[in-house]
C-alpha positions as a Markdown table, in Angstrom:
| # | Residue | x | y | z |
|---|---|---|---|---|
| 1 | Unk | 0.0 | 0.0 | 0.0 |
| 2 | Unk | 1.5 | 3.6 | -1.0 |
| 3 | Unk | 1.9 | 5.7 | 2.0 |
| 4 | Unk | 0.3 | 9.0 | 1.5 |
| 5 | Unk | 2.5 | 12.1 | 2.0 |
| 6 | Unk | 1.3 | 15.2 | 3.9 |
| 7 | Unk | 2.6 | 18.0 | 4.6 |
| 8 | Unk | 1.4 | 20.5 | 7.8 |
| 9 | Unk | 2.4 | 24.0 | 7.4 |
| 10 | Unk | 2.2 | 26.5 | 10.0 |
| 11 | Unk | 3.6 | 29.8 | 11.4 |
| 12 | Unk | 5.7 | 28.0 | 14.1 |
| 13 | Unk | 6.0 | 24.5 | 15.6 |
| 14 | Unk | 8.5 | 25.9 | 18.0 |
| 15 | Unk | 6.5 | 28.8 | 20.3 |
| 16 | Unk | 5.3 | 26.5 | 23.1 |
| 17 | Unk | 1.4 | 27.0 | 22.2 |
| 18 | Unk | -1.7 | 25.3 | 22.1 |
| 19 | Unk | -1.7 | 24.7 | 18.4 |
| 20 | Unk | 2.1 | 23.1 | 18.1 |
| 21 | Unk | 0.7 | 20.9 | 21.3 |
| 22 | Unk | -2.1 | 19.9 | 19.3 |
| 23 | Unk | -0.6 | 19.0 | 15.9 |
| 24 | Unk | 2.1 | 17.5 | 18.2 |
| 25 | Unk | -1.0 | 14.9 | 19.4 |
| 26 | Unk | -2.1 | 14.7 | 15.6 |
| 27 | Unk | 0.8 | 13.5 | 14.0 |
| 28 | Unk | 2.0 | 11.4 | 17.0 |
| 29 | Unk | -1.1 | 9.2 | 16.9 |
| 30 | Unk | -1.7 | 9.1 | 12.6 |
| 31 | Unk | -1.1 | 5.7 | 11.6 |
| 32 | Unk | 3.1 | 5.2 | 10.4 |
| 33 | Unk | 1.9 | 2.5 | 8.0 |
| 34 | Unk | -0.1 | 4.8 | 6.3 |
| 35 | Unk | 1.0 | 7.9 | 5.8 |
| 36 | Unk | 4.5 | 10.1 | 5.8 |
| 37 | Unk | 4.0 | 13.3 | 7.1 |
| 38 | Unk | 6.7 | 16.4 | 7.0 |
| 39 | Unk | 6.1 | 19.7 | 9.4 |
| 40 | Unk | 7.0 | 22.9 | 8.0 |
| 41 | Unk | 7.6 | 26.0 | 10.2 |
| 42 | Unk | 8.0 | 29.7 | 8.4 |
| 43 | Unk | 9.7 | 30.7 | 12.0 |
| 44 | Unk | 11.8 | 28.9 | 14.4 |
| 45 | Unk | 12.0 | 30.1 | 18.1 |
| 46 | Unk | 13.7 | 29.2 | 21.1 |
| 47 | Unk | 10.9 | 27.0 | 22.6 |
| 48 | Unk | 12.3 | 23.8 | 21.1 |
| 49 | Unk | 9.8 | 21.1 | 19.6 |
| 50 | Unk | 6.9 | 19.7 | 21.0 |
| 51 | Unk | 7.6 | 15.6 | 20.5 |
| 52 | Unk | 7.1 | 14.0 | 17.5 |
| 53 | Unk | 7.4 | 10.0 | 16.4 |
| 54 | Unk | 10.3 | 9.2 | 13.9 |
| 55 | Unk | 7.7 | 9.1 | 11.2 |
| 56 | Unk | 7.2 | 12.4 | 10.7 |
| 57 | Unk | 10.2 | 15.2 | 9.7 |
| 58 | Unk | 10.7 | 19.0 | 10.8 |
| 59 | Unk | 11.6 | 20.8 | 8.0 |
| 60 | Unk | 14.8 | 23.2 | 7.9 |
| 61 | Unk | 12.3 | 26.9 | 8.8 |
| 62 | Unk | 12.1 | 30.2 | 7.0 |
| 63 | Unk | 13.3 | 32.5 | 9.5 |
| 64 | Unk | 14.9 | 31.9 | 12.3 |
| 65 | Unk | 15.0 | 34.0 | 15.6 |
| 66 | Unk | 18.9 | 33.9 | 16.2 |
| 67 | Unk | 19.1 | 35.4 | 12.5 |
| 68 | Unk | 20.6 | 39.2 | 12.2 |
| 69 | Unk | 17.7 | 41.5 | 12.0 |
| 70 | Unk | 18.7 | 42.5 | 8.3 |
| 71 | Unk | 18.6 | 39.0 | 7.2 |
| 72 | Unk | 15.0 | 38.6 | 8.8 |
| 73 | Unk | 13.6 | 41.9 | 7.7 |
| 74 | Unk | 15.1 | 40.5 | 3.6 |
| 75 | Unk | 13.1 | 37.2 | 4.4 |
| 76 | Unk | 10.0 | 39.1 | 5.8 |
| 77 | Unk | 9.7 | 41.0 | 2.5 |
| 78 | Unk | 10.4 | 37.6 | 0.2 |
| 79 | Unk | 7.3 | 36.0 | 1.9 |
| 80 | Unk | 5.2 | 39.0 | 1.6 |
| 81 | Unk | 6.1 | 40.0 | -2.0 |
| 82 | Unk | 7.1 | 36.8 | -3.6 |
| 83 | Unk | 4.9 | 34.1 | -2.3 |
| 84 | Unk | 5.1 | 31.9 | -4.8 |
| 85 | Unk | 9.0 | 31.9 | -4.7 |
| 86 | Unk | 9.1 | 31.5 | -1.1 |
| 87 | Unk | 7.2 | 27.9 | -1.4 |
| 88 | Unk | 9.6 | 27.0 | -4.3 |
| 89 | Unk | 12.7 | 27.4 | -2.0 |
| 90 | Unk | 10.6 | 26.0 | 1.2 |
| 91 | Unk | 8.2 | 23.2 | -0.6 |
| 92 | Unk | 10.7 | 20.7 | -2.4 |
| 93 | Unk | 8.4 | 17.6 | -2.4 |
| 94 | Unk | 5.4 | 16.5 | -3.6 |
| 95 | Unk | 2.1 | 16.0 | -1.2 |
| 96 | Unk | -1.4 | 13.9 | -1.2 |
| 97 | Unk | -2.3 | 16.2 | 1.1 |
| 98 | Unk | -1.6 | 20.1 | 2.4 |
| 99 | Unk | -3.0 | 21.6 | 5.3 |
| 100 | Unk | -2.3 | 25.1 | 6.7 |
| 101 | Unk | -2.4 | 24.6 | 10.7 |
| 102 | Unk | -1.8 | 28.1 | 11.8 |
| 103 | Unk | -5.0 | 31.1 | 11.8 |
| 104 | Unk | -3.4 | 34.2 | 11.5 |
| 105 | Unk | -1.3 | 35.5 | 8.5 |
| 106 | Unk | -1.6 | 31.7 | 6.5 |
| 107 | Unk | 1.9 | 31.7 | 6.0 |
| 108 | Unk | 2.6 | 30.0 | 3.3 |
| 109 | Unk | 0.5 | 29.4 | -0.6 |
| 110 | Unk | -0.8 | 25.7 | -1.2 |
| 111 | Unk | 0.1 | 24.0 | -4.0 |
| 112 | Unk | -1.3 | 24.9 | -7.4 |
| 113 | Unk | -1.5 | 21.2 | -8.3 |
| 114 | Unk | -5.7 | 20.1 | -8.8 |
| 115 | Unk | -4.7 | 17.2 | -7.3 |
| 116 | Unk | -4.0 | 17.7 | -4.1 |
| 117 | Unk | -5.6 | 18.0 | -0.9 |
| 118 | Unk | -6.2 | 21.2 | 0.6 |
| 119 | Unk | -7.1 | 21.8 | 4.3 |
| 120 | Unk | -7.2 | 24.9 | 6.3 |
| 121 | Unk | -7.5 | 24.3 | 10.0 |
| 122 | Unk | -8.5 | 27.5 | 12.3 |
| 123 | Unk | -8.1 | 27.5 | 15.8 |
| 124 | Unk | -9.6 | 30.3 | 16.8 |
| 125 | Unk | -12.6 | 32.9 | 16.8 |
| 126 | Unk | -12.3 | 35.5 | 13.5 |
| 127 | Unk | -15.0 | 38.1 | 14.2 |
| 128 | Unk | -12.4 | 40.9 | 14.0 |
| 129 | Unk | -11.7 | 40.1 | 10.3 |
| 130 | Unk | -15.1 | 41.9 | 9.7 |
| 131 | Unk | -13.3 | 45.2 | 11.2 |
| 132 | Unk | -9.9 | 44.5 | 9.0 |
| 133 | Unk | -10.4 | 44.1 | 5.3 |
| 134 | Unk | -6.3 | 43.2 | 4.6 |
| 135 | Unk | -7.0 | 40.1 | 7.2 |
| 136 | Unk | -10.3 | 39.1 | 5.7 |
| 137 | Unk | -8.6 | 39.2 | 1.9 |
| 138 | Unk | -5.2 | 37.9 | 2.6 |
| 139 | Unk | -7.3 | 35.1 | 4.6 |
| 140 | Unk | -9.9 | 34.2 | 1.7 |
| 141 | Unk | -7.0 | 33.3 | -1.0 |
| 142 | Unk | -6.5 | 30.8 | 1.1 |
| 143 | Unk | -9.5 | 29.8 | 2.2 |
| 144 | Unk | -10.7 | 30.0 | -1.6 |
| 145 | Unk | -7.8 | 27.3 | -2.7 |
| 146 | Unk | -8.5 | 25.0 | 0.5 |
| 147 | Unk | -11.4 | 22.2 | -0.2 |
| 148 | Unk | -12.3 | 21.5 | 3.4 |
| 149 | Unk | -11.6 | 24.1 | 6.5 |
| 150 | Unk | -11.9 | 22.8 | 9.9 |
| 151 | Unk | -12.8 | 24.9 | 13.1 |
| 152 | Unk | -12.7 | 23.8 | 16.7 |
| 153 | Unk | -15.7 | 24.6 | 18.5 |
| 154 | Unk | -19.0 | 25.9 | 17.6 |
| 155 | Unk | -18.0 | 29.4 | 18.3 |
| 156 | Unk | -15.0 | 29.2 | 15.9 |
| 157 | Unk | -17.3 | 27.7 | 13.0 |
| 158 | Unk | -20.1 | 30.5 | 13.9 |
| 159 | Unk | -17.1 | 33.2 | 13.4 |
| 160 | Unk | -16.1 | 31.7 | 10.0 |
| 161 | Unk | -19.9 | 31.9 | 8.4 |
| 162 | Unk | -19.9 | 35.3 | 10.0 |
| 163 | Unk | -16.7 | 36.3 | 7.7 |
| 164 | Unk | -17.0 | 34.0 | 4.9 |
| 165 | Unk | -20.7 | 32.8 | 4.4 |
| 166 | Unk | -20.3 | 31.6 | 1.2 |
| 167 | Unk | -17.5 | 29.4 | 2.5 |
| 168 | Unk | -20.3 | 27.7 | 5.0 |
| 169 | Unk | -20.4 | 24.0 | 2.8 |
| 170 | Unk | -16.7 | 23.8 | 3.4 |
| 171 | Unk | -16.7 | 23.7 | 6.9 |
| 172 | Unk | -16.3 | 21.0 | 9.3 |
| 173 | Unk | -15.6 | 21.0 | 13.0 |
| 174 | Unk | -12.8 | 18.5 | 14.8 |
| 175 | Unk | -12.5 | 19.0 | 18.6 |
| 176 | Unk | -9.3 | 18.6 | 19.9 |
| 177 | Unk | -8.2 | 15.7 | 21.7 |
| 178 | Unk | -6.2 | 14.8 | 24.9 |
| 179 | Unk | -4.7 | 12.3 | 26.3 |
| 180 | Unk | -6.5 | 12.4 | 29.9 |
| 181 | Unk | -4.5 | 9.3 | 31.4 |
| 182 | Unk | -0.8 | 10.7 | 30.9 |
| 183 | Unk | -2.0 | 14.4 | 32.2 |
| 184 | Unk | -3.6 | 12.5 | 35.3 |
| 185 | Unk | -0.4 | 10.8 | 35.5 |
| 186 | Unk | 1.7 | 13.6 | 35.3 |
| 187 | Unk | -0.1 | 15.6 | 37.9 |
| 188 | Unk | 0.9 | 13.2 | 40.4 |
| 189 | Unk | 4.8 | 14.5 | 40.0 |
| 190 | Unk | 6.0 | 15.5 | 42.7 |
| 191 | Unk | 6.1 | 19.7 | 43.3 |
| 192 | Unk | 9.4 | 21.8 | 43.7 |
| 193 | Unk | 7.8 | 24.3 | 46.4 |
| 194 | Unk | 4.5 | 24.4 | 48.5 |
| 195 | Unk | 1.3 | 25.7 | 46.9 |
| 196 | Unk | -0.9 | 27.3 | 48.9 |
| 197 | Unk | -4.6 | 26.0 | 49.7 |
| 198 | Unk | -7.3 | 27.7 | 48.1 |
| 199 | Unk | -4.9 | 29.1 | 45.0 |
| 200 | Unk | -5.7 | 30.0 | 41.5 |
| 201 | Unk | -4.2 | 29.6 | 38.4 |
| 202 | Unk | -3.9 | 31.2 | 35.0 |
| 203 | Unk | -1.9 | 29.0 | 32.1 |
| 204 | Unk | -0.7 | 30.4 | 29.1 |
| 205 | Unk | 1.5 | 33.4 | 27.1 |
| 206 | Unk | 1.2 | 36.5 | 29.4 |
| 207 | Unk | 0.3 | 38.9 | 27.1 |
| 208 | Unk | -2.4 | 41.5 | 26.3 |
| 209 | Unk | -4.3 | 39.0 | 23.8 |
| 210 | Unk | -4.4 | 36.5 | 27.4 |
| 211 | Unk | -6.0 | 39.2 | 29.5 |
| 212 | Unk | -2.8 | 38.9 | 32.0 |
| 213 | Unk | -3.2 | 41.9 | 33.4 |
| 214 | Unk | -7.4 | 41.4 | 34.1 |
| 215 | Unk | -6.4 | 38.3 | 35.9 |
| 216 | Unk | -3.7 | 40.8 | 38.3 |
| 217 | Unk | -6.9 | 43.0 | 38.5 |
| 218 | Unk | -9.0 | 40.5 | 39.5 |
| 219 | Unk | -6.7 | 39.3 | 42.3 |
| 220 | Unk | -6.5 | 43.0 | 43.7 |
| 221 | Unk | -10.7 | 43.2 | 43.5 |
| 222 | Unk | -10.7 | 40.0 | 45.9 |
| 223 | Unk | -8.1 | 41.4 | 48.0 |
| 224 | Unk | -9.6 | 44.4 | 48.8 |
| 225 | Unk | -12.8 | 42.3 | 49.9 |
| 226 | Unk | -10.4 | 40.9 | 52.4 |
| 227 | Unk | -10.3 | 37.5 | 50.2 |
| 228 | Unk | -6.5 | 36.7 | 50.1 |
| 229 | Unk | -5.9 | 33.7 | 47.6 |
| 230 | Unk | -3.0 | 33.2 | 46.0 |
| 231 | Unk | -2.3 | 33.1 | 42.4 |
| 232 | Unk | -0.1 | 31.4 | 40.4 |
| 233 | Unk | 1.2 | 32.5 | 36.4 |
| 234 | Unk | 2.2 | 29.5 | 34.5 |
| 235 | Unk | 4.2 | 30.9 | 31.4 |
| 236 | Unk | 6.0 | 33.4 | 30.3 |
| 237 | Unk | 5.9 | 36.8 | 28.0 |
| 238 | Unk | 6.6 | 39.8 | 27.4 |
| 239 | Unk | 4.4 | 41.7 | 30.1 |
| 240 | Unk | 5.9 | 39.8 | 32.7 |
| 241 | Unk | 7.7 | 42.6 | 33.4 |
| 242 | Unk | 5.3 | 45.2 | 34.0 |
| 243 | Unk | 2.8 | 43.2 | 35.7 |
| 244 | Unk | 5.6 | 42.6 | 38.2 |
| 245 | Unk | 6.1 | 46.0 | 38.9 |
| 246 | Unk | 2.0 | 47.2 | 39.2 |
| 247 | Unk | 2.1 | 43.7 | 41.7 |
| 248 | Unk | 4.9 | 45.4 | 43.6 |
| 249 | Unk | 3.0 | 48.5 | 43.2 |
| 250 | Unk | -0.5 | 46.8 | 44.8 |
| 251 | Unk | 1.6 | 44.8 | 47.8 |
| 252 | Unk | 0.4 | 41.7 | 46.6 |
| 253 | Unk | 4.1 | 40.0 | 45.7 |
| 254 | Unk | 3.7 | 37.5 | 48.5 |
| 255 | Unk | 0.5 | 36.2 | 46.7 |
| 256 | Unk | 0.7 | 36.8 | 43.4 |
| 257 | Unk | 3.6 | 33.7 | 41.7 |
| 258 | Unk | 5.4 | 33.5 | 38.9 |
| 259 | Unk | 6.6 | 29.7 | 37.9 |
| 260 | Unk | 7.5 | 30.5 | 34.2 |
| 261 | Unk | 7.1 | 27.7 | 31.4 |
| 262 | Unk | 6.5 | 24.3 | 32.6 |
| 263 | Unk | 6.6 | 21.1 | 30.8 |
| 264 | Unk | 4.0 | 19.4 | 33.2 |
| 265 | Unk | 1.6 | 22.6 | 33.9 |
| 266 | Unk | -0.5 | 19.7 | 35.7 |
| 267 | Unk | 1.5 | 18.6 | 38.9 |
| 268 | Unk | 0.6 | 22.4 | 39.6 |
| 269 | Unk | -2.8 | 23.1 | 38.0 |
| 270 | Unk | -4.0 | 19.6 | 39.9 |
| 271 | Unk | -3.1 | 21.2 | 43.3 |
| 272 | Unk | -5.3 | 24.6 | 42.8 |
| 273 | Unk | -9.0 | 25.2 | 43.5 |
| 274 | Unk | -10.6 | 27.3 | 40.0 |
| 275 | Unk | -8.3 | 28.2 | 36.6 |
| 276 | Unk | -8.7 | 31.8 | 35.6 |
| 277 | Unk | -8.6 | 33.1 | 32.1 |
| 278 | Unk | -9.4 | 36.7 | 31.3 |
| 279 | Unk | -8.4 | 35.9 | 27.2 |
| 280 | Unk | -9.5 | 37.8 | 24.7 |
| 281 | Unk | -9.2 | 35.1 | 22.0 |
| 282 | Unk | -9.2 | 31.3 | 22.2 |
| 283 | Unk | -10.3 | 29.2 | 19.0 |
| 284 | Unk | -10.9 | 26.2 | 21.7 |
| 285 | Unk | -9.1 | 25.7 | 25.4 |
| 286 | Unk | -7.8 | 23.2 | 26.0 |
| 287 | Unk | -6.5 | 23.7 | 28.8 |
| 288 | Unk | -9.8 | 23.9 | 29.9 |
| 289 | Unk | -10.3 | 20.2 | 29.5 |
| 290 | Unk | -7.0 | 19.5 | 31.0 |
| 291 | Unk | -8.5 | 21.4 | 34.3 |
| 292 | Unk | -11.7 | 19.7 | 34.1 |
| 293 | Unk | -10.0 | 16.2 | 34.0 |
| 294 | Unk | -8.5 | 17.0 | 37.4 |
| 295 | Unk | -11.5 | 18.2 | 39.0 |
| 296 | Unk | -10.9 | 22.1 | 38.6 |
| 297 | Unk | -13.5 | 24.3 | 37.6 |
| 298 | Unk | -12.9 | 27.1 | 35.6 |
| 299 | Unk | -13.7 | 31.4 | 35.7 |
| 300 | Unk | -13.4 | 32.5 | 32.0 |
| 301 | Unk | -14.1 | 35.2 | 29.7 |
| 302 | Unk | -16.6 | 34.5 | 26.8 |
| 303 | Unk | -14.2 | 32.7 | 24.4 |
| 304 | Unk | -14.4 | 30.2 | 21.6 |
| 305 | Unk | -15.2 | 26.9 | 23.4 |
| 306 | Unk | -15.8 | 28.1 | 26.6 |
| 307 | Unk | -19.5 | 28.3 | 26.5 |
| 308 | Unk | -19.5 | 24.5 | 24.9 |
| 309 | Unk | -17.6 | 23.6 | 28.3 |
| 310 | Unk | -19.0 | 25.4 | 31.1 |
| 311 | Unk | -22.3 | 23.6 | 29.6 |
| 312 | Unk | -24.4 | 26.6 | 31.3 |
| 313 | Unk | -22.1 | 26.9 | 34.6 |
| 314 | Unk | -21.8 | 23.2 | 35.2 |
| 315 | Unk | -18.3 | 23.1 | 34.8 |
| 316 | Unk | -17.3 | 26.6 | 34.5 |
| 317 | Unk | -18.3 | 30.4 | 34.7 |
| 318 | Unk | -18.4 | 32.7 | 31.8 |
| 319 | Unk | -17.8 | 36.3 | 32.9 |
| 320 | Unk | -17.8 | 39.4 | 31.8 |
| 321 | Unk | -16.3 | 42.1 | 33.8 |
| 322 | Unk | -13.4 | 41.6 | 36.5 |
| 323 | Unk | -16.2 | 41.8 | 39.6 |
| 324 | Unk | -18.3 | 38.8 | 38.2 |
| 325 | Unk | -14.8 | 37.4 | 37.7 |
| 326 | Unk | -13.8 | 38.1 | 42.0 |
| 327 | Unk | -17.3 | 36.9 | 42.5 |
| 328 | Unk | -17.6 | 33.2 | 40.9 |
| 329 | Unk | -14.0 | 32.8 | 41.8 |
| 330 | Unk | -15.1 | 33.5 | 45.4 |
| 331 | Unk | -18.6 | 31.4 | 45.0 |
| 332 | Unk | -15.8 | 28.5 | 44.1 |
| 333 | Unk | -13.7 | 28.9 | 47.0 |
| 334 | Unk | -16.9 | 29.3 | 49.5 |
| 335 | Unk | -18.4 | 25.9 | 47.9 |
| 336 | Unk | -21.2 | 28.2 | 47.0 |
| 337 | Unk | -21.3 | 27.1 | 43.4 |
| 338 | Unk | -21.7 | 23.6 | 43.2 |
| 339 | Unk | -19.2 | 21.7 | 40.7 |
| 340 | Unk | -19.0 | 17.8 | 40.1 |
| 341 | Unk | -15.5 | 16.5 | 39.6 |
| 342 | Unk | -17.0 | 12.9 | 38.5 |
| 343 | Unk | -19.8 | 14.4 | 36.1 |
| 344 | Unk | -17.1 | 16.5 | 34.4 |
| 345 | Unk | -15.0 | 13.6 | 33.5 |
| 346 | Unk | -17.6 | 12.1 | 32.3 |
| 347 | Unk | -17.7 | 15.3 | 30.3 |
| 348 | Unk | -15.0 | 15.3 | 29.0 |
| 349 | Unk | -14.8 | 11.8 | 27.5 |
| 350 | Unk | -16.0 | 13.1 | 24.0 |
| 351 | Unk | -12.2 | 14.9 | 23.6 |
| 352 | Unk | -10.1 | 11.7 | 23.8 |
| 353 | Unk | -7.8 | 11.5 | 20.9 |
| 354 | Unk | -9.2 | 8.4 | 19.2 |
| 355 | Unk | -12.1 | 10.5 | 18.6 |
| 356 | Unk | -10.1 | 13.4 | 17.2 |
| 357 | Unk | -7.9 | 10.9 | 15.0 |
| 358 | Unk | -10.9 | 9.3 | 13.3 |
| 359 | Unk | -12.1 | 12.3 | 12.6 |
| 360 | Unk | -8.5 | 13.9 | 11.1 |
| 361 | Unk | -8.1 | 10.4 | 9.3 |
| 362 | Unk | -11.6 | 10.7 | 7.7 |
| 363 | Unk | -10.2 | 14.3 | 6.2 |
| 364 | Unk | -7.3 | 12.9 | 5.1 |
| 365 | Unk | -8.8 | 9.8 | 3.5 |
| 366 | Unk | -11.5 | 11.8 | 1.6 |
């Protein structure tokens, strides 16, 4: 039997997001005996890799973050202007099947061969593509060429027939999956330092986009009703920074922790009493799941996926301002709101990966 060849393109495979963890579980649990798979990245960063089987290749990138700023700015202006070019000297095979991983900017053209496959996979919510025309356009060339795009929640595929009606028969949704006994085996690692009871956390890139200074905010609000959890960052970025400063600033450095990027997130997250995200833009959570599968509830803002988990306030609250925020974080702590660690495994159990690979091997196979 010929082994089909596909190729995943994407901005980066080497950031330490959700996407990269996800095509990470993808191409880690796709059948060897059937199909030879390459990973292209435009940029490479510092994170390193997520894993991948010996299988599946990682292309030499684009750009490359240790390159002089000259060279990157030359290489910038190659993708932008000369598209085409840029996936001769990047593309040298030939593929069954392409498929653009990445939302923003698609970075790269697919093939102009009829013959191939074409999928565009969007992982997050694109309402604001109806403020920004050069988004919407640069977006629908590639949406245009791909046969099949795939969102990740219902919110994401509402977004897209918001946008791109006419692309509406196109679209398909595939929930990502997890692999729920290897987090609950990691979480039982042993920790490094104490956490303290009643704690919350917030996982992810502390930025703007993550609502990372909301979550500070949010902290301060309970505070100053005398509440005094603890919180605990897990990442890193490039408000780190300031948000240490406006922490010094509010007195709250003895409460407020920053444990920088982890590996196993779940030793810690396992240990704390409600996750917090005050993001502006998810296309679907996972870490989410990852919370619910260790009993923690969580306090988010109104983001792609979060509604289809909270499963009206089951499993999580959906907020809107940082007092309802301080208040169902509190209701949490207080046993006030009433959460079912056993009914939200259950849950759950429709985001294992064999459900996610049947799906991405249907695609695939079509």
């Amino acid at each position: 039997m010929d082994k089909k060849k596909i190729l995943f393109f994407m901005w980066s495979f080497s950031l330490g997001g959700g996407a990269e963890k996800i095509l990470s579980t993808i191409v880690s649990n796709l059948d060897p005996e059937k199909y030879d798979i390459d990973i292209l990245e435009i940029e490479h960063f510092g994170k390193g890799y997520e894993p991948v089987p010996d299988n599946v290749r990682i292309l030499k990138a684009f750009q490359d973050y240790r390159q002089p700023r000259w060279l990157r700015a030359i290489l910038w202006r190659l993708r932008i202007y000369f598209p085409r070019l840029t996936r001769r000297l990047l593309v040298k095979d030939q593929y069954d099947v392409e498929v653009s991983f990445t939302i923003m900017n698609p970075p790269l053209l697919f093939s102009k061969r009829q013959e191939v496959k074409k999928i565009s996979w969007i992982h997050g919510s694109i309402e604001e593509f109806l403020k920004d025309r050069s988004k919407r356009d640069s977006h629908r060339r590639q949406l245009d060429a791909a046969h099949t795009i795939v969102g990740i929640s219902k919110k994401t595929n509402n977004s897209i027939k918001e946008v791109y009606p006419d692309y509406s028969q196109k679209l398909t949704t595939v929930y990502n999956g997890y692999d729920f006994e290897s987090i609950v085996k990691k979480s039982k690692e042993k920790l490094a330092i104490e956490i303290a009871p009643k704690s919350i956390c917030t996982i992810g890139r502390i930025e703007e986009n993550k609502g990372s200074d909301r979550v500070v905010e949010v902290i301060r609000l309970l505070h100053k009703q005398g509440k005094k959890y603890h919180l605990y960052f897990i990442g890193v970025g490039d408000m780190e920074v300031e948000l240490k400063k406006r922490i010094q600033e509010y007195q709250l450095e003895d409460y407020i922790h920053f444990l920088g990027y982890q590996k196993n997130p779940y030793k810690y997250l396992s240990k704390m009493q409600v996750l917090l995200s005050m993001s502006k833009q998810e296309g679907f959570p996972g870490v989410y799941v990852e919370a619910l599968s260790l009993g923690v509830p969580f306090v988010s803002t109104e983001v792609g996926g979060a509604e289809e988990l909270s499963q009206e306030g089951r499993f999580g609250k959906i907020i809107d301002s940082n007092q309802e925020a301080a208040q169902a974080i509190d209701n949490y702590m207080t046993a006030v709101s009433t959460f079912d660690a056993n009914e939200a495994n259950q849950f759950i159990q429709q985001f294992t990966i064999a459900k996610q690979i049947e799906q991405v091997e249907k695609l695939l196979e079509e």
